[in-house]
N, CA, C, O and CB atoms as a CASP TS submission, in Angstrom:
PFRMAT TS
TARGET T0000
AUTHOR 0000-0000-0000
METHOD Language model
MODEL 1
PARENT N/A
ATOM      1  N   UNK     1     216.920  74.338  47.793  1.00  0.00           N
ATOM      2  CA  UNK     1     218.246  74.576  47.239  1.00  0.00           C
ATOM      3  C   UNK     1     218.617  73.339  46.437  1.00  0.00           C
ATOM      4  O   UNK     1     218.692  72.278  47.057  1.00  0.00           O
ATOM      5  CB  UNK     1     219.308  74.879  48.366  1.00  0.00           C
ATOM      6  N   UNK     2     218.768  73.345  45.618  1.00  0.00           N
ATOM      7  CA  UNK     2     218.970  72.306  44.561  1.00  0.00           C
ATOM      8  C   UNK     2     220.656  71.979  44.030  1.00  0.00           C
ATOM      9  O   UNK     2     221.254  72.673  43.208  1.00  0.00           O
ATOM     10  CB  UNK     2     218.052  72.869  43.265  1.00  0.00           C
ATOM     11  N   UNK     3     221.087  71.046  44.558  1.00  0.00           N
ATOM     12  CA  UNK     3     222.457  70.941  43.905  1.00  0.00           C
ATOM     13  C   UNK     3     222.628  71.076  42.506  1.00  0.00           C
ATOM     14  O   UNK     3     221.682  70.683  41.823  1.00  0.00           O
ATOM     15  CB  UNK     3     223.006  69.756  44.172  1.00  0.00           C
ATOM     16  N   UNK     4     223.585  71.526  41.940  1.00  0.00           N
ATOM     17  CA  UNK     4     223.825  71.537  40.007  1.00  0.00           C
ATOM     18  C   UNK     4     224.558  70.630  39.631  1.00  0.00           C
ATOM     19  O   UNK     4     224.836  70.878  38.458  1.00  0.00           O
ATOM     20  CB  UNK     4     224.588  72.807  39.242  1.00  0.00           C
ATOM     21  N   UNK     5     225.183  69.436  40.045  1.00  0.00           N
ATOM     22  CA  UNK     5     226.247  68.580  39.313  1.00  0.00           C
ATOM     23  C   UNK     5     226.412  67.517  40.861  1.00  0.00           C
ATOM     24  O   UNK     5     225.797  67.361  41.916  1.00  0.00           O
ATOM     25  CB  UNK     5     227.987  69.699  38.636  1.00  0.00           C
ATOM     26  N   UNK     6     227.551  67.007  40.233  1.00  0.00           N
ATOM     27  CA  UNK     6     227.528  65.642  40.727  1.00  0.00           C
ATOM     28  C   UNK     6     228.172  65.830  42.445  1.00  0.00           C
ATOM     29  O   UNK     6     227.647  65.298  43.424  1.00  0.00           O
ATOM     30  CB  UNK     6     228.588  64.557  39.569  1.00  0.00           C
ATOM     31  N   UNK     7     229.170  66.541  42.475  1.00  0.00           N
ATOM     32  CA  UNK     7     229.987  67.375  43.183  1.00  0.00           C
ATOM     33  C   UNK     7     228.831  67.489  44.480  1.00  0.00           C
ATOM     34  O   UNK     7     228.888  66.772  45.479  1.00  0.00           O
ATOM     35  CB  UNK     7     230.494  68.881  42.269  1.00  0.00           C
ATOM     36  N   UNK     8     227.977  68.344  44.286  1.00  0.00           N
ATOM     37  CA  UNK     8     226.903  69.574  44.872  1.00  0.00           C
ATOM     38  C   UNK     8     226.089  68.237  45.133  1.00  0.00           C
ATOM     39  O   UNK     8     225.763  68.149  46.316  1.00  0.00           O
ATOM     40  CB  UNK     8     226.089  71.110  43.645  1.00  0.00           C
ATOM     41  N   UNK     9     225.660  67.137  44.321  1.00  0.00           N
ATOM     42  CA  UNK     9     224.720  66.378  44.903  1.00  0.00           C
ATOM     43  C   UNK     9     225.285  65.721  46.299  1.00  0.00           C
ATOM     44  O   UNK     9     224.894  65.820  47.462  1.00  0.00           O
ATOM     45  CB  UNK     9     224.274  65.347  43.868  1.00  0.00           C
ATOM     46  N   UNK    10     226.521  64.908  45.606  1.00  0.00           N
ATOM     47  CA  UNK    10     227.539  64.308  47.229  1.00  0.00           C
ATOM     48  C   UNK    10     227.186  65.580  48.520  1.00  0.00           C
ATOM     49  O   UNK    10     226.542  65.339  49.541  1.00  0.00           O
ATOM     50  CB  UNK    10     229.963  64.379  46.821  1.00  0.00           C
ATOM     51  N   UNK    11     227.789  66.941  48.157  1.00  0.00           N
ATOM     52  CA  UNK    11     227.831  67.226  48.998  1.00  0.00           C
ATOM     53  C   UNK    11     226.225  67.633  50.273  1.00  0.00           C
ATOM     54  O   UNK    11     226.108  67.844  51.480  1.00  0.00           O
ATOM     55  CB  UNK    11     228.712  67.986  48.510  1.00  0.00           C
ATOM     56  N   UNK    12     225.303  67.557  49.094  1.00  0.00           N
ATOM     57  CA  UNK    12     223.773  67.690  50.206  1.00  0.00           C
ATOM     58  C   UNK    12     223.649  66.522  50.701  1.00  0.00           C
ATOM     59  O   UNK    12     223.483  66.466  51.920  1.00  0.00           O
ATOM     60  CB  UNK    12     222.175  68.035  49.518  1.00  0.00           C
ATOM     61  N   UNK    13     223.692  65.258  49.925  1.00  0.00           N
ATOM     62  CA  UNK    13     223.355  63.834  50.398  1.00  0.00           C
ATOM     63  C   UNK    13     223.996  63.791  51.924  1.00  0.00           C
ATOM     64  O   UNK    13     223.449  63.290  52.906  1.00  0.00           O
ATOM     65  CB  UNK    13     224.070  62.571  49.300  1.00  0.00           C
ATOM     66  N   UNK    14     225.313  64.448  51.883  1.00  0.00           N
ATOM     67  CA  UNK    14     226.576  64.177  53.319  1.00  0.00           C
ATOM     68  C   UNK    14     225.707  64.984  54.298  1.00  0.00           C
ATOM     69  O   UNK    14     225.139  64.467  55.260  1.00  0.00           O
ATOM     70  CB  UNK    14     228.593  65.035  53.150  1.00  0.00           C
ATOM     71  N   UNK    15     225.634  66.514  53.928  1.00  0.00           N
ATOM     72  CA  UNK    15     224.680  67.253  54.975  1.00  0.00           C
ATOM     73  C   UNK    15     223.586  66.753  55.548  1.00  0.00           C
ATOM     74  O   UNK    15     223.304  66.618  56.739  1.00  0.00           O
ATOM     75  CB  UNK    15     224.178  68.292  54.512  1.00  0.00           C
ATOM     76  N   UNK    16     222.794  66.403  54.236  1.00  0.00           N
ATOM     77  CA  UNK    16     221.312  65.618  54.673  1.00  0.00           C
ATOM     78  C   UNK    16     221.447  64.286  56.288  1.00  0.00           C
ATOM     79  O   UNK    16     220.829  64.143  57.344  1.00  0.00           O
ATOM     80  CB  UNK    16     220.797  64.463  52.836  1.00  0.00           C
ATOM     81  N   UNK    17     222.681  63.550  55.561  1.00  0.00           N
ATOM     82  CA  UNK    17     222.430  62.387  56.675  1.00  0.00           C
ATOM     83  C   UNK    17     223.407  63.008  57.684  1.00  0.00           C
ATOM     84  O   UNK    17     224.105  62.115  58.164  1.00  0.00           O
ATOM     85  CB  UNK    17     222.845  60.608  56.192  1.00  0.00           C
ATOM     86  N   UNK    18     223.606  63.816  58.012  1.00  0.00           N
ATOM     87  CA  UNK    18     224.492  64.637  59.679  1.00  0.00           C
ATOM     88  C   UNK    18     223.734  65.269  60.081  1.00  0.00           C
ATOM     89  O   UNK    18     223.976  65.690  61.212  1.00  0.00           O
ATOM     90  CB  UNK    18     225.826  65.706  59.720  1.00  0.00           C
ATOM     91  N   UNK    19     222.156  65.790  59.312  1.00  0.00           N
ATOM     92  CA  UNK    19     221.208  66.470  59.988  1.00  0.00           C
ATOM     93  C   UNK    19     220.364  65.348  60.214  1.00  0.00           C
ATOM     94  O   UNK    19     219.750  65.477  61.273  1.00  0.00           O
ATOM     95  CB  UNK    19     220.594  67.670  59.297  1.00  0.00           C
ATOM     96  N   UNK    20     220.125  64.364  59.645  1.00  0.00           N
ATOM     97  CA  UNK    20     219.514  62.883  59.949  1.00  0.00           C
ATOM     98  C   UNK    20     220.357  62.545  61.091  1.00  0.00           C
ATOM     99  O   UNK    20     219.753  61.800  61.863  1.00  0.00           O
ATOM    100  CB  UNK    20     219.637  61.670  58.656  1.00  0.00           C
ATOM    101  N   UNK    21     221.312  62.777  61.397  1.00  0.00           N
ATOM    102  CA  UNK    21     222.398  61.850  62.516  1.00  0.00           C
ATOM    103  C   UNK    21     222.462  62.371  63.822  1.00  0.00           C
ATOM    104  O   UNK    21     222.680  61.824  64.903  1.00  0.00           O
ATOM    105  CB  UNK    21     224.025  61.827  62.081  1.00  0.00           C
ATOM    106  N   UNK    22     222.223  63.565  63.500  1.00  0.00           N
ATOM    107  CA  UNK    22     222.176  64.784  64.952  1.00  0.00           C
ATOM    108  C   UNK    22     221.718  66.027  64.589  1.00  0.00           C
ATOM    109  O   UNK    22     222.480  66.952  64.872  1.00  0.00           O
ATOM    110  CB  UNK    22     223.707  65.203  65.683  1.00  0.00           C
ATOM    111  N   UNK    23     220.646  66.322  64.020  1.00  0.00           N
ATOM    112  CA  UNK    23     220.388  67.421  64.168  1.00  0.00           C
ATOM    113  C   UNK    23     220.645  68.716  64.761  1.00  0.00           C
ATOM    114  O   UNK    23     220.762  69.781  64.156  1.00  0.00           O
ATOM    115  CB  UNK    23     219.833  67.234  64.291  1.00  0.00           C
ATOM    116  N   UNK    24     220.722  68.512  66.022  1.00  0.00           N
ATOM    117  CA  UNK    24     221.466  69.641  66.912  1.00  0.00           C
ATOM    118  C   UNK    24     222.915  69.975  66.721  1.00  0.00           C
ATOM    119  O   UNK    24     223.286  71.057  67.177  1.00  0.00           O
ATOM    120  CB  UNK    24     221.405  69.267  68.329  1.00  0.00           C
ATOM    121  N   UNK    25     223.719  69.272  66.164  1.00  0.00           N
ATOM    122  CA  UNK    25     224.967  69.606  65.719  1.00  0.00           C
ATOM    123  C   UNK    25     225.202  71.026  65.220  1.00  0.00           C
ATOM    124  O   UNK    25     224.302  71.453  64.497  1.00  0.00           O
ATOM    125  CB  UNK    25     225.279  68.725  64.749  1.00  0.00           C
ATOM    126  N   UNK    26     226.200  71.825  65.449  1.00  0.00           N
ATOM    127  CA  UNK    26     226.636  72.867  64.923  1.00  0.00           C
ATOM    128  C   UNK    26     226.804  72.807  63.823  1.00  0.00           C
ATOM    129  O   UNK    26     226.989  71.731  63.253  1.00  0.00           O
ATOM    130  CB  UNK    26     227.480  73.264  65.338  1.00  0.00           C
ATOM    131  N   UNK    27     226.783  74.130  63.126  1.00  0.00           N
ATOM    132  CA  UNK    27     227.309  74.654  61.343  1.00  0.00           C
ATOM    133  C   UNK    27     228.982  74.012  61.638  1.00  0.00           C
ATOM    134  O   UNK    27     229.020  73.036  60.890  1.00  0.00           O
ATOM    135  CB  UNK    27     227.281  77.128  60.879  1.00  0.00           C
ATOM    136  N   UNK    28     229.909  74.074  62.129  1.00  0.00           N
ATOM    137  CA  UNK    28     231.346  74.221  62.214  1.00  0.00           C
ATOM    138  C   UNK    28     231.932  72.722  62.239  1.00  0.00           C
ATOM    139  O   UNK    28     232.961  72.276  61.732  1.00  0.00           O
ATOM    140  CB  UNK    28     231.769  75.107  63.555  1.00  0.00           C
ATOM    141  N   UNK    29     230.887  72.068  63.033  1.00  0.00           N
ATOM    142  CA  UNK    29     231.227  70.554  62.759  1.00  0.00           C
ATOM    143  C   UNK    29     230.575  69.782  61.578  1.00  0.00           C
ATOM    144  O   UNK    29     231.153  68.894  60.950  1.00  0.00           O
ATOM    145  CB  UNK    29     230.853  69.774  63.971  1.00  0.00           C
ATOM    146  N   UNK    30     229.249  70.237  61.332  1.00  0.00           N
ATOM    147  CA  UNK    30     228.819  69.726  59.908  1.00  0.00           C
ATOM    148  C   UNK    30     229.965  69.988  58.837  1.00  0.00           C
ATOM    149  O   UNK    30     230.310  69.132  58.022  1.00  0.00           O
ATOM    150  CB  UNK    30     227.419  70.515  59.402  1.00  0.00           C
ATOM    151  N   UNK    31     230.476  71.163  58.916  1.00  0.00           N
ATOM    152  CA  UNK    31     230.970  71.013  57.836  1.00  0.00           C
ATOM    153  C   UNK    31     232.189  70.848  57.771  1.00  0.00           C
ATOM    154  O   UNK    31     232.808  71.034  56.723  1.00  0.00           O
ATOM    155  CB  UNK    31     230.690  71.765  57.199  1.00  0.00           C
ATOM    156  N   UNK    32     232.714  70.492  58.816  1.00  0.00           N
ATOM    157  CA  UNK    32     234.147  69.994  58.912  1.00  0.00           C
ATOM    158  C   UNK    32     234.046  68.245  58.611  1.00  0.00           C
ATOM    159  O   UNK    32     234.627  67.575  57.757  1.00  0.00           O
ATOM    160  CB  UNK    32     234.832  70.412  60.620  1.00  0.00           C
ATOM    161  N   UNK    33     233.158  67.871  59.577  1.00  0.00           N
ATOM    162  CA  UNK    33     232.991  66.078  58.995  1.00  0.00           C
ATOM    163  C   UNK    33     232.481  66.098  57.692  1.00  0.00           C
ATOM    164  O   UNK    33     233.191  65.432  56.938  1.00  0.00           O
ATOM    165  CB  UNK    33     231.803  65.003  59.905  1.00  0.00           C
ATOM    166  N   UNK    34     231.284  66.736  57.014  1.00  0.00           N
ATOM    167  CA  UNK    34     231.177  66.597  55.859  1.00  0.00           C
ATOM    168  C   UNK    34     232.185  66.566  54.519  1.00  0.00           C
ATOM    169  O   UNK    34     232.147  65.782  53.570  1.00  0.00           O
ATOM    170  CB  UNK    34     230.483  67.296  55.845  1.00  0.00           C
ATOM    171  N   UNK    35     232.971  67.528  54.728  1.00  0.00           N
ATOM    172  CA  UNK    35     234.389  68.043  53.485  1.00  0.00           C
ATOM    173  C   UNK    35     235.139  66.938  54.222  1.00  0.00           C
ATOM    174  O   UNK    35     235.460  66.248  53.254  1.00  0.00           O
ATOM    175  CB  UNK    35     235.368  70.085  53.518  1.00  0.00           C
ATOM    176  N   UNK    36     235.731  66.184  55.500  1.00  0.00           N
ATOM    177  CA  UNK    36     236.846  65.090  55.601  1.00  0.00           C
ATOM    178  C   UNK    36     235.889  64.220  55.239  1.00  0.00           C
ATOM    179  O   UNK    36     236.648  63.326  54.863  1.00  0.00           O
ATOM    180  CB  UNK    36     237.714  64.760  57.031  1.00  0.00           C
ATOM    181  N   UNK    37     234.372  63.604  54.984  1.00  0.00           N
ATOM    182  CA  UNK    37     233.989  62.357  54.623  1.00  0.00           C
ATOM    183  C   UNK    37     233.910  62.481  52.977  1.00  0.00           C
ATOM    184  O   UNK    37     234.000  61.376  52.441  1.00  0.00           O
ATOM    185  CB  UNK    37     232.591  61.934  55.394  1.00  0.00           C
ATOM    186  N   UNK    38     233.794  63.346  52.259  1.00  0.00           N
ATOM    187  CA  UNK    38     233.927  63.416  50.723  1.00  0.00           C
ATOM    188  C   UNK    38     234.983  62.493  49.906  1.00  0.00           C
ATOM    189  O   UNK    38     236.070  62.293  50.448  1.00  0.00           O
ATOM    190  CB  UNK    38     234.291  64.836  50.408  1.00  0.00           C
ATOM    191  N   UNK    39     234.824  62.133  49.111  1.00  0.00           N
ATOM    192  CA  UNK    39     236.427  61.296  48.281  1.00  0.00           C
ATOM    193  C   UNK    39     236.844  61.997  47.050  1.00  0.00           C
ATOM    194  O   UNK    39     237.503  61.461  46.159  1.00  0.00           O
ATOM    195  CB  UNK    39     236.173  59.494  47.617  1.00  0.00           C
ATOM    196  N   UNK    40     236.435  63.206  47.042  1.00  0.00           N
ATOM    197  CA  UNK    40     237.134  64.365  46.089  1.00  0.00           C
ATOM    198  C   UNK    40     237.564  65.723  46.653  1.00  0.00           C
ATOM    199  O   UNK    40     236.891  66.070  47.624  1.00  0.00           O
ATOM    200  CB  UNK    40     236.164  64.759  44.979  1.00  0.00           C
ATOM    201  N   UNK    41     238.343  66.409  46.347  1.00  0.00           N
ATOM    202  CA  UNK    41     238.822  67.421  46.757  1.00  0.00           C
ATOM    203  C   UNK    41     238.228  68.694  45.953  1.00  0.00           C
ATOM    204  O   UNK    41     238.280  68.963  44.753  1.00  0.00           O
ATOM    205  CB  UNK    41     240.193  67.224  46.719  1.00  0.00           C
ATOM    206  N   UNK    42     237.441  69.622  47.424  1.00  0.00           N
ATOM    207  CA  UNK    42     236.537  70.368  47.220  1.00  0.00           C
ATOM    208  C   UNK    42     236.944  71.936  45.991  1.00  0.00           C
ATOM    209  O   UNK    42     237.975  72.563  46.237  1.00  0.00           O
ATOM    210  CB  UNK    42     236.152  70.640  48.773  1.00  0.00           C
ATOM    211  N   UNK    43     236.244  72.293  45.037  1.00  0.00           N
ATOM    212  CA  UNK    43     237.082  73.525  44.666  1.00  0.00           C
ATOM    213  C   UNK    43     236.244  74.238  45.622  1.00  0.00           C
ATOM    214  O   UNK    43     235.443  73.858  46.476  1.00  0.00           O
ATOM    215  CB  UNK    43     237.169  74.125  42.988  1.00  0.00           C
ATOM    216  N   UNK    44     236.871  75.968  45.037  1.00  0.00           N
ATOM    217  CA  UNK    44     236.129  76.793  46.089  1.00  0.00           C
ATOM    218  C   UNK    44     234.636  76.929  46.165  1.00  0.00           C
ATOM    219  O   UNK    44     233.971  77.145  47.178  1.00  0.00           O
ATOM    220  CB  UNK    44     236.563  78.070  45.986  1.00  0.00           C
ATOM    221  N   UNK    45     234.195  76.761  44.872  1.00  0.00           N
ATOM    222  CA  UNK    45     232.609  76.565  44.586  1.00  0.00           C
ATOM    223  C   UNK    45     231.969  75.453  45.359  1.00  0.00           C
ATOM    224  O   UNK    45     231.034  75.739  46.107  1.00  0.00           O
ATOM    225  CB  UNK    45     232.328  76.235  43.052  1.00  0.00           C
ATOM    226  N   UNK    46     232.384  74.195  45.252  1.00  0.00           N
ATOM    227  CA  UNK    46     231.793  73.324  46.427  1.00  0.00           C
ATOM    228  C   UNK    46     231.940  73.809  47.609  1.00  0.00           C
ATOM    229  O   UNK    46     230.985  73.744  48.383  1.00  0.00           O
ATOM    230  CB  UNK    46     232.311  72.059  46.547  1.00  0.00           C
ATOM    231  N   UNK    47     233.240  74.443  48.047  1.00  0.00           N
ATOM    232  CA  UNK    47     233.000  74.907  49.971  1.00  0.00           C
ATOM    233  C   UNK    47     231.990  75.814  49.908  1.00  0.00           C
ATOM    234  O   UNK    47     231.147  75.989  50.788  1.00  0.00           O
ATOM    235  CB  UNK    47     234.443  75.821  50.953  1.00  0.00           C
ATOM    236  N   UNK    48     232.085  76.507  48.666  1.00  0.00           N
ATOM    237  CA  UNK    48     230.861  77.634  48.927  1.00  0.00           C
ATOM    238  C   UNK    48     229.364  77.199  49.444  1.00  0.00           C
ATOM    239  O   UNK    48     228.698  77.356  50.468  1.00  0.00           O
ATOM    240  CB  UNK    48     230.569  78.366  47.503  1.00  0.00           C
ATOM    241  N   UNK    49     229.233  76.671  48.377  1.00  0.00           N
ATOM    242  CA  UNK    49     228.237  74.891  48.464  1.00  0.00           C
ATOM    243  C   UNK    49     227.532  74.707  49.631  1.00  0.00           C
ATOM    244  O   UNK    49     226.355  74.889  49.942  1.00  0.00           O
ATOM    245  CB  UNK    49     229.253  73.337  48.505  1.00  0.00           C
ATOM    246  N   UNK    50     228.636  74.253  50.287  1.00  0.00           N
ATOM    247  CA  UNK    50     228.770  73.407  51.194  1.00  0.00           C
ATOM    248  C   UNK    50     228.482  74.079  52.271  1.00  0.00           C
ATOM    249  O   UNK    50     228.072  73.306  53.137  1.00  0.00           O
ATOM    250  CB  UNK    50     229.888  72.800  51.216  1.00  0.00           C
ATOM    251  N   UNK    51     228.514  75.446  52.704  1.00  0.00           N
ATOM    252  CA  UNK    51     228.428  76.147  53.673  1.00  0.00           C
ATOM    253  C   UNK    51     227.081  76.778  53.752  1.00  0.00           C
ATOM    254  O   UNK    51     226.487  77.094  54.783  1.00  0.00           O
ATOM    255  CB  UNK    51     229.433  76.962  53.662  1.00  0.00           C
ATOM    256  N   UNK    52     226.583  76.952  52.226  1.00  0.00           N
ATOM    257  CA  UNK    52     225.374  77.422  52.303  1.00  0.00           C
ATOM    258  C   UNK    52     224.495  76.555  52.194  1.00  0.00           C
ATOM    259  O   UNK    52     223.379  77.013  52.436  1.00  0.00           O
ATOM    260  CB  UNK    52     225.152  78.274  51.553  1.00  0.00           C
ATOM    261  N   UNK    53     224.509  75.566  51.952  1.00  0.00           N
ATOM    262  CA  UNK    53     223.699  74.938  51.894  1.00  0.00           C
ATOM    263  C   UNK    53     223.285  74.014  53.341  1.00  0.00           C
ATOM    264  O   UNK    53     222.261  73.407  53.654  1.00  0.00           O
ATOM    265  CB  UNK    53     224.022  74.384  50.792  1.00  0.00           C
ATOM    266  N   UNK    54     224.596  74.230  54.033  1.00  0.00           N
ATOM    267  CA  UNK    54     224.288  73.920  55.411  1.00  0.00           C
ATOM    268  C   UNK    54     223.605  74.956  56.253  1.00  0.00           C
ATOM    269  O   UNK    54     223.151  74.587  57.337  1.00  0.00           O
ATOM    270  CB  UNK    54     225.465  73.582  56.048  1.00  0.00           C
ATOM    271  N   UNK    55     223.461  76.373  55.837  1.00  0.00           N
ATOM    272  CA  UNK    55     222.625  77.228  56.026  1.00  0.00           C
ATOM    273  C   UNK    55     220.989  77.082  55.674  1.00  0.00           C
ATOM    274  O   UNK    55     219.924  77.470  56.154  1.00  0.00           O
ATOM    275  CB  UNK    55     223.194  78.144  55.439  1.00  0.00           C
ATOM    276  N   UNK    56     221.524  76.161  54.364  1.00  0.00           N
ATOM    277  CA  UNK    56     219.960  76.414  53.885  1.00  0.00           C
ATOM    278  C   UNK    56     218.854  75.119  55.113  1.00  0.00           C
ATOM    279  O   UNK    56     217.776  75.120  55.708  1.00  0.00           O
ATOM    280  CB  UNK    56     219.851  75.829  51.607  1.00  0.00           C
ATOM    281  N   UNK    57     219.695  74.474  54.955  1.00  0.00           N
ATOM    282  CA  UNK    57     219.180  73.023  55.680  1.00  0.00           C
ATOM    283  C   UNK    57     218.954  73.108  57.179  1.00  0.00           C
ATOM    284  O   UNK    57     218.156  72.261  57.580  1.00  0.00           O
ATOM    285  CB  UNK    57     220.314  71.798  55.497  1.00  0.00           C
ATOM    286  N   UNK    58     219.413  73.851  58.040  1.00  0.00           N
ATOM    287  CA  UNK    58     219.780  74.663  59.141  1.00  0.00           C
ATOM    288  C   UNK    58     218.123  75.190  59.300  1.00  0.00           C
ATOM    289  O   UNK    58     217.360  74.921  60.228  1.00  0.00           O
ATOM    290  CB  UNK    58     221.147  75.936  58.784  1.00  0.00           C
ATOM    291  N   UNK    59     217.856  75.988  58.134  1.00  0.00           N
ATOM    292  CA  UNK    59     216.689  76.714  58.183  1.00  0.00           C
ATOM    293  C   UNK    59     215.546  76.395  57.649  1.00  0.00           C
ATOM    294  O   UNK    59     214.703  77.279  57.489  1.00  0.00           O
ATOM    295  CB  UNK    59     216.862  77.695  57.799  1.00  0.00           C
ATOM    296  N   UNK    60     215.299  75.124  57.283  1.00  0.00           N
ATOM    297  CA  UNK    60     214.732  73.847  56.859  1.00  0.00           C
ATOM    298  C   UNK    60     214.696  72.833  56.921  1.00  0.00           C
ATOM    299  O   UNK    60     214.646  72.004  56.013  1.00  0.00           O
ATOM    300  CB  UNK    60     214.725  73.640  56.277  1.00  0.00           C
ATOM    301  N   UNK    61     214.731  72.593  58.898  1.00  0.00           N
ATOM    302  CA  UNK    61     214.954  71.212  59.314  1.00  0.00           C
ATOM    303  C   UNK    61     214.301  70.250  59.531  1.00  0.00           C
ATOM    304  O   UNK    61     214.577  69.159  60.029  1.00  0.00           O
ATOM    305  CB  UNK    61     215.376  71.135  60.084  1.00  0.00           C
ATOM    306  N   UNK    62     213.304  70.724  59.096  1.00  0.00           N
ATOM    307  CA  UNK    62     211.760  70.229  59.413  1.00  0.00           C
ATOM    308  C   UNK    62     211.855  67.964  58.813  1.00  0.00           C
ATOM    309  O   UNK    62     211.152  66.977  59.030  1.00  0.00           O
ATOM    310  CB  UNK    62     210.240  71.695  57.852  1.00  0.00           C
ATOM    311  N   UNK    63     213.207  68.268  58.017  1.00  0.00           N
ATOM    312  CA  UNK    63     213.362  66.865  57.761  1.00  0.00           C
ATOM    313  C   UNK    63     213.902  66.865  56.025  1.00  0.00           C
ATOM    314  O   UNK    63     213.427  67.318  54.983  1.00  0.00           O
ATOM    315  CB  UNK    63     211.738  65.991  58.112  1.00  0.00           C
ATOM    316  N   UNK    64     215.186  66.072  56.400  1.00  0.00           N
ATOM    317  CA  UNK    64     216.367  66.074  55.082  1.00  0.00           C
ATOM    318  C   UNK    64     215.743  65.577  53.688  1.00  0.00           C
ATOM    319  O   UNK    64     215.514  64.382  53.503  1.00  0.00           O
ATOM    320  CB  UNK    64     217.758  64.906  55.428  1.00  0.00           C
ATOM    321  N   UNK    65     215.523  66.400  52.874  1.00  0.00           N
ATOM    322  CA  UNK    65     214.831  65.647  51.369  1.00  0.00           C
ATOM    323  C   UNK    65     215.837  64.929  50.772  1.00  0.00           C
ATOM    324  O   UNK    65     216.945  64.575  51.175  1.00  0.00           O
ATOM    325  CB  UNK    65     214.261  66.730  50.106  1.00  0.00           C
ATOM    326  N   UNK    66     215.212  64.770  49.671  1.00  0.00           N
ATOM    327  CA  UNK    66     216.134  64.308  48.827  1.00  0.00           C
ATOM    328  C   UNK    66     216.049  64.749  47.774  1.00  0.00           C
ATOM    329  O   UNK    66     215.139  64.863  46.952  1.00  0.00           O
ATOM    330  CB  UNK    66     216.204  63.200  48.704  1.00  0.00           C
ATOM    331  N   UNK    67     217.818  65.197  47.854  1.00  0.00           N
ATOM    332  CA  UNK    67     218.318  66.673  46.882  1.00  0.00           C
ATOM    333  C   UNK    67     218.382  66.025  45.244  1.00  0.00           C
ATOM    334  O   UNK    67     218.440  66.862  44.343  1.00  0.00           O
ATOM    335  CB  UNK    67     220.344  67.422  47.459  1.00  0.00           C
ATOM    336  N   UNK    68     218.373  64.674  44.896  1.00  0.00           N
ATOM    337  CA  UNK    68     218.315  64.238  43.753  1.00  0.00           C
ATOM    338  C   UNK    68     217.313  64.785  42.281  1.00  0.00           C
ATOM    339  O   UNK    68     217.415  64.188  41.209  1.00  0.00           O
ATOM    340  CB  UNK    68     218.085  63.078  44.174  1.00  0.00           C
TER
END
């Protein structure tokens, strides 16, 4: 899953290191700490983002790339 812009990159880099940090963590807290650690305010396309892509990573944990 490839982020498209600058937005989408922040937001895999944040996922990446909370699946680096605890893996076992739930979808509901990833993405609640992820969107309060951001320093921009998400449109709806980033939560979209943000949710699936914590899906995608979820199902590809085998170890966090780098989405760059």
């Amino acid at each position: 899953m490839d982020p498209k812009n600058d937005h989408e990159r922040a937001i895999a880099q944040a996922v990446d290191k909370k699946f680096l940090e605890d893996p076992g963590n739930r979808h509901h807290a990833i993405i609640r700490d992820v969107a309060e650690s951001l320093d921009f305010v998400m449109s709806v396309s980033d939560s979209q983002f943000l949710v699936s892509y914590v899906h995608w990573r979820r199902a590809h944990s085998a170890g966090a790339s780098n989405p760059t």
